[in-house]
Structures are given as structure tokens and as C-alpha cells.
Backbone as a ProteinNet text record, in pm:
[ID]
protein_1_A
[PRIMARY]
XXXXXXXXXXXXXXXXXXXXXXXXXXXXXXXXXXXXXXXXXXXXXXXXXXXXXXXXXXXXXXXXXXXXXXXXXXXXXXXXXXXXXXXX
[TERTIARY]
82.2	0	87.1	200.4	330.2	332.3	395.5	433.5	373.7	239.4	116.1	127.4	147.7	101.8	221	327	481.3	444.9	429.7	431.7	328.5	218.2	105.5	147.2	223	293.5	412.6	408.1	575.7	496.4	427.2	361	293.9	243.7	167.6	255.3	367.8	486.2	552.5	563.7	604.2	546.1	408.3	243.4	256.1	321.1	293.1	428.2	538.7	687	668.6	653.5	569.1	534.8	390.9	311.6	385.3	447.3	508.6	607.6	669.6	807.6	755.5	580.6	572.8	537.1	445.7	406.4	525	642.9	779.7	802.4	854.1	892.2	767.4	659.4	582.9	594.4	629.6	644.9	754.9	893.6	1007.3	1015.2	956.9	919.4	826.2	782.2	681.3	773.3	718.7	797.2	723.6	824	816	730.3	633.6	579.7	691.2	724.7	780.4	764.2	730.4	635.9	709.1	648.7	756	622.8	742.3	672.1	684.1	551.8	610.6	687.8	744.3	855.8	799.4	776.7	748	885.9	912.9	978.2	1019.9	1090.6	1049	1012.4	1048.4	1011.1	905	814.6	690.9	622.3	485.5	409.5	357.3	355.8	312.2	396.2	362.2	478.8	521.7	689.4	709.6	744.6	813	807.5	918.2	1001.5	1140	1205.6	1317.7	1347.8	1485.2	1445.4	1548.5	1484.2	1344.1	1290.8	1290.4	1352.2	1363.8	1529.4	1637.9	1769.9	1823	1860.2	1940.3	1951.4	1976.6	2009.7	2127.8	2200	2361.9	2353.6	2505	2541.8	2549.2	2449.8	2469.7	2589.7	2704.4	2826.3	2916.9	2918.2	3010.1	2911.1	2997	3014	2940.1	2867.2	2813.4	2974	3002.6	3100.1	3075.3	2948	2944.5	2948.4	2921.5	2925.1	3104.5	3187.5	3341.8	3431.7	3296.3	3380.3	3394.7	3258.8	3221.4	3337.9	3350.8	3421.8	3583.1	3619.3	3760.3	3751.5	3656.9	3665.2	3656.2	3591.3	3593.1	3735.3	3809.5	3909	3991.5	3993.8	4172.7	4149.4	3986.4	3964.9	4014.8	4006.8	4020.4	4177.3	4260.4	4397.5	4490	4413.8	4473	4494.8	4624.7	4731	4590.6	4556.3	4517.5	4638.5	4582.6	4658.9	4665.8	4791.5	4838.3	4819.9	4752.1	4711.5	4838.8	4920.1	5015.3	4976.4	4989.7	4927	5022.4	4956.4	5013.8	5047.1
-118.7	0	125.8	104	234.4	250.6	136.8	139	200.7	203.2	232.3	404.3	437.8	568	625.9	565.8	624.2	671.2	542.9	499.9	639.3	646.2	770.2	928.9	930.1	1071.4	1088.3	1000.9	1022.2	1065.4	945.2	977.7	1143.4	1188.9	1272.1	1441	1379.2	1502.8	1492.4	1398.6	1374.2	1457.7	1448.4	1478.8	1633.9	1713.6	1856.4	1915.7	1811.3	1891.9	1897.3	1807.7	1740.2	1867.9	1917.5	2056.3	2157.4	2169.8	2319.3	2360	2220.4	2258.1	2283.3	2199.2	2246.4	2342.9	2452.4	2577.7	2691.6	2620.8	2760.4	2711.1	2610.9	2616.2	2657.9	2670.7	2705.8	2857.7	2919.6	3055.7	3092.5	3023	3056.4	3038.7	2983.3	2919.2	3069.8	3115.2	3191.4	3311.9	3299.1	3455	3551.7	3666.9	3790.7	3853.4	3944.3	3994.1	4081.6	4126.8	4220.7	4327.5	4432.7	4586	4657.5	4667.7	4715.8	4908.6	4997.1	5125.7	5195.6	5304.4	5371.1	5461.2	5503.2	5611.2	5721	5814	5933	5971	5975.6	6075.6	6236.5	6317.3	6473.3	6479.3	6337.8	6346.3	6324.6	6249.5	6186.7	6203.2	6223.8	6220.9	6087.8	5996.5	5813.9	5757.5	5697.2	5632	5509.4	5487	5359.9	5299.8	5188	5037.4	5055.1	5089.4	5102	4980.8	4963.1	4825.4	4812.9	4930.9	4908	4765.9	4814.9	4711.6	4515.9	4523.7	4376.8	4368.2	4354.5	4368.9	4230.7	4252.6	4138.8	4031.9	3873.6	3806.6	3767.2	3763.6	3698.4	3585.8	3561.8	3412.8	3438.5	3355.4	3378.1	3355.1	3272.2	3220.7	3317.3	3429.8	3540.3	3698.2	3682.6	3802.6	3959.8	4016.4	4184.9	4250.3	4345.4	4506.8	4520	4566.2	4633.3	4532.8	4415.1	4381.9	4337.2	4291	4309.2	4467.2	4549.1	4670.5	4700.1	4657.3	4647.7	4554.7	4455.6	4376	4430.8	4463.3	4508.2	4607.6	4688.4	4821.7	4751.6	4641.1	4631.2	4555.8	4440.1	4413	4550	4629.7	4728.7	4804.6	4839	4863	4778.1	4624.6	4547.1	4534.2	4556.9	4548.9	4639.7	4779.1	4884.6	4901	4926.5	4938.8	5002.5	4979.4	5018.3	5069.8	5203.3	5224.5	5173.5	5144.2	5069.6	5143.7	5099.1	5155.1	5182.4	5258.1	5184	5174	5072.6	5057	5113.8	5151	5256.2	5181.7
0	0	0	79.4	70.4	-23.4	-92.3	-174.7	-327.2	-320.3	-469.7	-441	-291.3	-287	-301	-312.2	-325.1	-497.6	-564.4	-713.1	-765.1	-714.5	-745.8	-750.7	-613.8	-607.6	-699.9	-713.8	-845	-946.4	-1004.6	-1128.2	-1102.8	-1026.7	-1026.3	-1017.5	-956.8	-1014.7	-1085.7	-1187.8	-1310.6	-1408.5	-1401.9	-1465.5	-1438.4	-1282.7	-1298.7	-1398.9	-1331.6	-1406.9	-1530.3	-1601.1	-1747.3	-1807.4	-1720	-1776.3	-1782.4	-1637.1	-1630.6	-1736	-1779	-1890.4	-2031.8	-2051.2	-2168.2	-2208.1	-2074.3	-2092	-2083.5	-2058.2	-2072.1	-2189	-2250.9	-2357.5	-2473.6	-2496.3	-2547.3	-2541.5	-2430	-2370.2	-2434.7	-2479.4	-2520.9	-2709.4	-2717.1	-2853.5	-2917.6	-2869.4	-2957.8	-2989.7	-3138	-3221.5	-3177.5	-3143.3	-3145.1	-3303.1	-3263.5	-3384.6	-3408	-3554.2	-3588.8	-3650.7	-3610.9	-3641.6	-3717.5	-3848.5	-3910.9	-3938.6	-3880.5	-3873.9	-3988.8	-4064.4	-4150.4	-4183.1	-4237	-4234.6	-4378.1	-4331.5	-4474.3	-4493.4	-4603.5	-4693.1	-4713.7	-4721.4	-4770.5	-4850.4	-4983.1	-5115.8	-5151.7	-5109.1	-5081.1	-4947.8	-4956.8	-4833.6	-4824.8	-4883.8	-4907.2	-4826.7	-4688.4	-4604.3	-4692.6	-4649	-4688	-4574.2	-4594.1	-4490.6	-4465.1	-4342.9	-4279.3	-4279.5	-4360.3	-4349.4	-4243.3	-4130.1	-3965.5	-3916	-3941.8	-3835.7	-3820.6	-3963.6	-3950.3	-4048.3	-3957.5	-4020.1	-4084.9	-4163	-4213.7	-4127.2	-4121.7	-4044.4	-4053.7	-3884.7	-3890.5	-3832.7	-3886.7	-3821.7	-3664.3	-3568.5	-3439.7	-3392.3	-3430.7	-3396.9	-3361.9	-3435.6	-3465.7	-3367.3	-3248.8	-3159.1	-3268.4	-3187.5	-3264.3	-3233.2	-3363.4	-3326.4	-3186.1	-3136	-2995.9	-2923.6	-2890.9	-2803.4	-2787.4	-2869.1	-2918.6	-2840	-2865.5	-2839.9	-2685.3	-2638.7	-2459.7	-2409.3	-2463.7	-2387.1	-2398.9	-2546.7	-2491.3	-2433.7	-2395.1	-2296.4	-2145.4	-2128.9	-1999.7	-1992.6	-2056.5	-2037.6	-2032.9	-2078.7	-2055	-1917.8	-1906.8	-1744.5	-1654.6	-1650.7	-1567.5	-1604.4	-1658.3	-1655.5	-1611.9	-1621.2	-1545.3	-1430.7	-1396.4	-1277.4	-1194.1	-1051.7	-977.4	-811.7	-752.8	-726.5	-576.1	-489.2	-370.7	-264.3	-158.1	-91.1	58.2	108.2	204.8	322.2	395.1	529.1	632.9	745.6	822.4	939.4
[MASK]
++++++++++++++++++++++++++++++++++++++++++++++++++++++++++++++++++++++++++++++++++++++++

């Protein structure tokens, strides 16, 4: 009898973990809409379709410029001589 009600509660948090993972990944899975805004012209008063809003796609493998540029800024910070404090 331990034993069935051991076997039940497993199954039965199996059954919630089960749900909960498929409603995040369902949560992580869903595309972002992408709004693409109009943009007028001086030359034209007829908006056209800004093509900022949906950029080219990169290879995810390969690091952004800025984020390249943050990091060697924080490395030469973190390498710079800091100064010694003398104890008295």
C-alpha cells in the first residue's frame, strides 16, 4: 500500500513537471511579432516600410562590433594598474 502511494505521487509530479516545462517552452518558442513602422519621406508624403525594423540576419556564432567593443573596454579597465594603498 506504501508502496502504490509512493508509485502515485511520483507519477503525479512527473504529470505537474511534465506541464510546467511544456508551458515555458511554449512561452520561449513563440515569435516575437515584428512591427515594421512607416517612415514618410520629404520626397513623398506616401509612407514607406522602414526596413530598420527587420535587419538582415547573422550568423549567431560570430560576436556583434558592440558587443566586441564592450568587452575590450571592460578588459583594458580590468587590466589597469590600480593604485596601492600603504598601510600605516
Amino acid at each position: 500500500m506504501r508502496g502504490a502511494f509512493g508509485l502515485i505521487g511520483l507519477l503525479a509530479t512527473l504529470v505537474m513537471v511534465g506541464f510546467l516545462a511544456r508551458q515555458q517552452l511554449k512561452a520561449v518558442q513563440a515569435p516575437l511579432p515584428i512591427v515594421a513602422m512607416p517612415v514618410t519621406t520629404p520626397s513623398s508624403s506616401l509612407p514607406v516600410e522602414s526596413t530598420t525594423a527587420n535587419p538582415a540576419p547573422r550568423d549567431p556564432s560570430q560576436p556583434s562590433p558592440q558587443i566586441q567593443q564592450q568587452m575590450k573596454q571592460a578588459l583594458e579597465g580590468a587590466m589597469q594598474a590600480r593604485p596601492v594603498r600603504e598601510e600605516q
